[in-house]
C-alpha positions in Angstrom: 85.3 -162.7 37.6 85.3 -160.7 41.0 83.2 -158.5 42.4 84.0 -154.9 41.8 84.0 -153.2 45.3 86.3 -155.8 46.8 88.7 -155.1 43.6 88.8 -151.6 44.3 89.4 -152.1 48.2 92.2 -154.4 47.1 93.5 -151.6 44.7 93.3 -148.6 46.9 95.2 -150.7 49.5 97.9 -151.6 46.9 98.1 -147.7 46.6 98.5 -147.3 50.4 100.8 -149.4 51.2 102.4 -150.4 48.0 102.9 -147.5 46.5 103.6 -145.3 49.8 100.1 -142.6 48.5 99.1 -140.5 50.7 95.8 -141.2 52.2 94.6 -138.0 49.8 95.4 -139.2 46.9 93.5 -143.1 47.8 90.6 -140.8 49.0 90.5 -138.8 45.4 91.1 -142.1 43.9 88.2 -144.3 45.4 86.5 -141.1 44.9 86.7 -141.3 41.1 86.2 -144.7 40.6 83.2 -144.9 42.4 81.8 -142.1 40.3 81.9 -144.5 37.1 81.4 -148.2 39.0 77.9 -145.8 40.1 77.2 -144.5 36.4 78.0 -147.2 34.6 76.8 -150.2 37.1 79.6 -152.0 37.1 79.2 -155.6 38.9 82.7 -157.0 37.9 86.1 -156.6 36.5 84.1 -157.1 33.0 81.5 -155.1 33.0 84.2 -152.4 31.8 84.1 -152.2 28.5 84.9 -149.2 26.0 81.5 -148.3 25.0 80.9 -147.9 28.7 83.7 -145.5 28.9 83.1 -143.6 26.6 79.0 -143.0 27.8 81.3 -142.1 31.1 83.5 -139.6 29.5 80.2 -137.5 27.8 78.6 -137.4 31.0 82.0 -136.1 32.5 82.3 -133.8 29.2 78.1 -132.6 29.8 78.5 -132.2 33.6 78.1 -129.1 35.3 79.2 -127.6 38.6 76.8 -126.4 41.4 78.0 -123.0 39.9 77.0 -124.3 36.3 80.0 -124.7 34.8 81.2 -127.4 32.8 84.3 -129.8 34.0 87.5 -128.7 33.3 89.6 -130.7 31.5 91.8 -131.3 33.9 89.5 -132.4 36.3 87.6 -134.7 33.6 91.4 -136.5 33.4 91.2 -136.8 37.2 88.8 -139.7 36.5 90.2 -141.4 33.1 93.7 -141.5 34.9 92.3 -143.3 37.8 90.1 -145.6 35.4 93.5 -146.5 33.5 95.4 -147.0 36.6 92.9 -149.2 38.2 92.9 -151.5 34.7 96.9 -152.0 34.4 96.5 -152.5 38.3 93.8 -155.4 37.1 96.1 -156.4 34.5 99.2 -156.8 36.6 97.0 -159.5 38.8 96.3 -161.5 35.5 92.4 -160.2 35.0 91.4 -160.2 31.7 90.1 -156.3 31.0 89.8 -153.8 29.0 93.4 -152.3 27.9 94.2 -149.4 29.6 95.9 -148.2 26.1 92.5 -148.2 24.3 91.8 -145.3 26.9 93.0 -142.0 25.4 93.4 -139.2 27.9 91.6 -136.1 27.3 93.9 -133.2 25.9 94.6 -130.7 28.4 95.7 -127.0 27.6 98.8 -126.3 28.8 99.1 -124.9 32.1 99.4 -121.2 32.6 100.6 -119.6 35.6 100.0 -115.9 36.1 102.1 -113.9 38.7 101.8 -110.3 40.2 104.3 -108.0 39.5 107.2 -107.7 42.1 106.3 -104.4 43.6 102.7 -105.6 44.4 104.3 -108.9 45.9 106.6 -106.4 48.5 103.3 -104.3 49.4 101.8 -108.1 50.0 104.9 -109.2 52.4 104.6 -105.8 54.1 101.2 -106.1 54.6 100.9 -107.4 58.1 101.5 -104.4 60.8 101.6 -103.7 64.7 103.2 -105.0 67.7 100.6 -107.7 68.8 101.2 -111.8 68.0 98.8 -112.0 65.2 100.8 -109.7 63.1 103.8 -111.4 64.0 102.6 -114.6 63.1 101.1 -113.4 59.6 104.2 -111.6 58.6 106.3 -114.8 59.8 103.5 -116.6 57.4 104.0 -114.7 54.4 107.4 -114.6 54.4 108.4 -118.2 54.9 105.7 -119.0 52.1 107.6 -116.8 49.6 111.1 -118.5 51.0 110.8 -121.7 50.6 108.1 -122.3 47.9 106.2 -124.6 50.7 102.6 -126.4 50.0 100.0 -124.8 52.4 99.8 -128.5 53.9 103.6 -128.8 54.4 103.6 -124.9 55.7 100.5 -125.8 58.4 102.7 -129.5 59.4 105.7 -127.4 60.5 107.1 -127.3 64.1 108.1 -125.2 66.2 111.9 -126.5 67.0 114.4 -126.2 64.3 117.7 -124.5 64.3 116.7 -121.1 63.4 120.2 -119.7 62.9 121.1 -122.5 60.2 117.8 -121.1 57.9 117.2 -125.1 56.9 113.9 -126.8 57.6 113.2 -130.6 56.8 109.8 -131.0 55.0 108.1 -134.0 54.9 106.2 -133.3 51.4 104.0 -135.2 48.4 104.8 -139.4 49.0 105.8 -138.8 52.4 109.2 -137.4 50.7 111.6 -135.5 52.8 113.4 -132.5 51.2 114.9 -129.5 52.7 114.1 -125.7 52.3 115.9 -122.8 53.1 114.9 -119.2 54.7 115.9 -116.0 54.0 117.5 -113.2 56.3 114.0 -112.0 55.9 111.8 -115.0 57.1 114.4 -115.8 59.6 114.0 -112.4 61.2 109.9 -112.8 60.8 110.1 -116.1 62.7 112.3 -115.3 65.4 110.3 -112.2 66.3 106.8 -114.1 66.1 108.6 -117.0 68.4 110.0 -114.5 70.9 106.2 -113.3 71.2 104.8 -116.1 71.7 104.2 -117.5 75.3 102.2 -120.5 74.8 103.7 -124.4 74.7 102.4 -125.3 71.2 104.0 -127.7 69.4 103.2 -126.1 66.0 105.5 -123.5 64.4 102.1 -121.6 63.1 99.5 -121.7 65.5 95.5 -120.4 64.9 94.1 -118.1 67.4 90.6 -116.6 68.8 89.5 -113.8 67.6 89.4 -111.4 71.0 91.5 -108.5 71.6 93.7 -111.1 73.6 93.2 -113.6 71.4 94.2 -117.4 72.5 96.0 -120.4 70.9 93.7 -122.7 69.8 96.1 -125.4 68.5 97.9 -125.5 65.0 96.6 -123.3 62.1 94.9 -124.4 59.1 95.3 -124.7 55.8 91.8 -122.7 55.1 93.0 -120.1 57.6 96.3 -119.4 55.8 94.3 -119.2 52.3 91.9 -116.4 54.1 95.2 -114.9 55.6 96.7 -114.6 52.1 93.6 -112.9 50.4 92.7 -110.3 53.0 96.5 -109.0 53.0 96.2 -109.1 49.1 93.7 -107.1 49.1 94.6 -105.2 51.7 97.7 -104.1 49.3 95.3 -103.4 46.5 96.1 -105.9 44.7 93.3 -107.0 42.0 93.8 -110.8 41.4 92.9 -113.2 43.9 95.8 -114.7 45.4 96.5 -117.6 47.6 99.3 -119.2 49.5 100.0 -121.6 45.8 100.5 -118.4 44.5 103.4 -117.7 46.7 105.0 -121.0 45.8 104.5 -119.7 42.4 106.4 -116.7 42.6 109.1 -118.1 44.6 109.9 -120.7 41.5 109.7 -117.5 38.9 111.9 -115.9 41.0 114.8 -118.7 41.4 114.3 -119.1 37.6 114.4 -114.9 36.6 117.3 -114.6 38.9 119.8 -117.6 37.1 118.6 -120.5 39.0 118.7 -123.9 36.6 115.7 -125.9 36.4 116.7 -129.2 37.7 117.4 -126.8 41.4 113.6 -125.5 41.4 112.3 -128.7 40.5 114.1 -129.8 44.3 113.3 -126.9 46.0 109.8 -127.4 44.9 110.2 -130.9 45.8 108.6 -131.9 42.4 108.7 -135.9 41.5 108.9 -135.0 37.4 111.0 -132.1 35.6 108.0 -131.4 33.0 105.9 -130.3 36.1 108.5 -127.2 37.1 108.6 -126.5 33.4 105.3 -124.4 33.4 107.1 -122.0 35.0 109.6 -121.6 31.7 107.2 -119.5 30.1 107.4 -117.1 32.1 110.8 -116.1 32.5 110.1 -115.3 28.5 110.1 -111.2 29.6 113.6 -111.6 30.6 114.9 -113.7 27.8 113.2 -110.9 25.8 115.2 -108.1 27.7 118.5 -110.5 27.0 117.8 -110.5 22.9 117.4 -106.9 23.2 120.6 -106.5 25.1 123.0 -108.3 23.6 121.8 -109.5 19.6 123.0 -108.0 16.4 124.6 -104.6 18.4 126.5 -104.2 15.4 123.0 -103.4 13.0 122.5 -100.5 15.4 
């Protein structure tokens, strides 16, 4: 037997350096362990046991938000995935635990993405006006979101010096995996005119600013201050639903898919590790498969 907390230093390191995570996803992990080594008191590796998991999946199931809402699903499998991890991790180092496969995960609804319609997305691109830098730098935003289907994260990590002209950026994304995305005409356009305004040295391509009439560069923009960016021009083009910058990266992937692209592309683009995660956005091309049937079956019962 071993104690617990130097298991769990020894298997968030594994996940470090091993298996090339991201220091988010260890954080989140040791995060959710630690929520059930706390509830359930675990001392050792054999302490966990099944009826313990199970008194830890009600509590999960029973829990409530500060707002008072109960765990999602999802969330609730946050935890059992990173409980069946750590156990084949156990396993694989010849402990003698509780099987992993006597862990069923919860079931999860399927994922649903909504998007806005395309004439509310233009009124959203447009939305940024005037001849001063922070307009500049929100439309150059906007657009590259909608381009390249970028995370916030990877759009805030950008710099400055790339060959413009060539419309190709190389993005570091999820597992330190490098991928490339493209720019439009468009975003192309938005960038070079919010580059030939700006004056400052700044390493970032997106930079965050004061808010005085003359506001100044205060380093490399946020993710937060891209989500509050998104929203205010959202609702600025009267559009009801609240949108943020994953919502971009939403419609990009419905667009490539509406327009012909094939799925194995988006899933690059995207810079997706697994196929069945780009596949949520299949149902939503259903409209136009629809508007196909219509078209072309059974012309002849007319």
């Amino acid at each position: 037997m071993a104690n617990i907390n130097n298991l769990l230093k020894d298997y968030l390191d594994y996940l470090e350096i091993e298996k090339n995570r991201s220091p988010k996803t260890r954080d989140n992990y040791g995060r959710y362990l630690r929520v059930f080594i706390n509830f359930a008191k675990i001392k050792t590796e054999q302490d966990i046991t099944a009826e313990q998991v199970r008194n830890f999946r009600l509590s999960l199931a029973r829990a409530k938000t500060p707002e008072g809402r109960n765990f999602k699903k999802t969330t609730q499998s946050y935890y059992i995935i990173a409980l069946r991890n750590f156990l084949k991790y156990l396993i694989k180092r010849d402990f003698e635990v509780l099987s992993p496969d006597k862990i069923e995960l919860p079931k999860v609804p399927s994922r649903q993405i909504g998007i806005i319609e395309y004439k509310d997305l233009e009124r959203l691109l447009e939305g940024p006006r005037g001849q001063e830098l922070r307009a500049f730098r929100d439309r150059a935003i906007l657009e590259t979101l909608f381009s390249t289907g970028l995370r916030v994260s990877e759009l805030c990590a950008l710099n400055r010096y790339f060959d413009l002209d060539r419309g190709e950026i190389t993005v570091r994304g999820k597992g330190d995996k490098l991928r490339v995305v493209f720019l439009s005409e468009r975003a192309k356009k938005a960038i070079k005119n919010y580059l030939d305004k700006r004056t400052d040295t700044e390493e970032a391509l997106f930079i965050s600013l004061t808010k005085a009439k003359n506001p100044k560069v205060i380093g490399r923009i946020i993710p937060r201050a891209v989500q509050r960016l998104v929203n205010y021009y959202a609702r600025k083009a009267g559009i009801a639903d609240r949108i943020t910058p994953h919502q971009l990266r939403h419609q990009f992937a419905t667009d490539l898919l509406i327009n012909g692209a094939d799925l194995r592309s988006v899933q690059e683009l995207l810079g997706h590790a697994n196929i069945s995660t780009t596949q949520i956005y299949t149902h939503i091309t259903n409209k136009e498969l629809r508007e196909v049937h219509q078209a072309f079956h059974a012309r002849r019962r007319k």
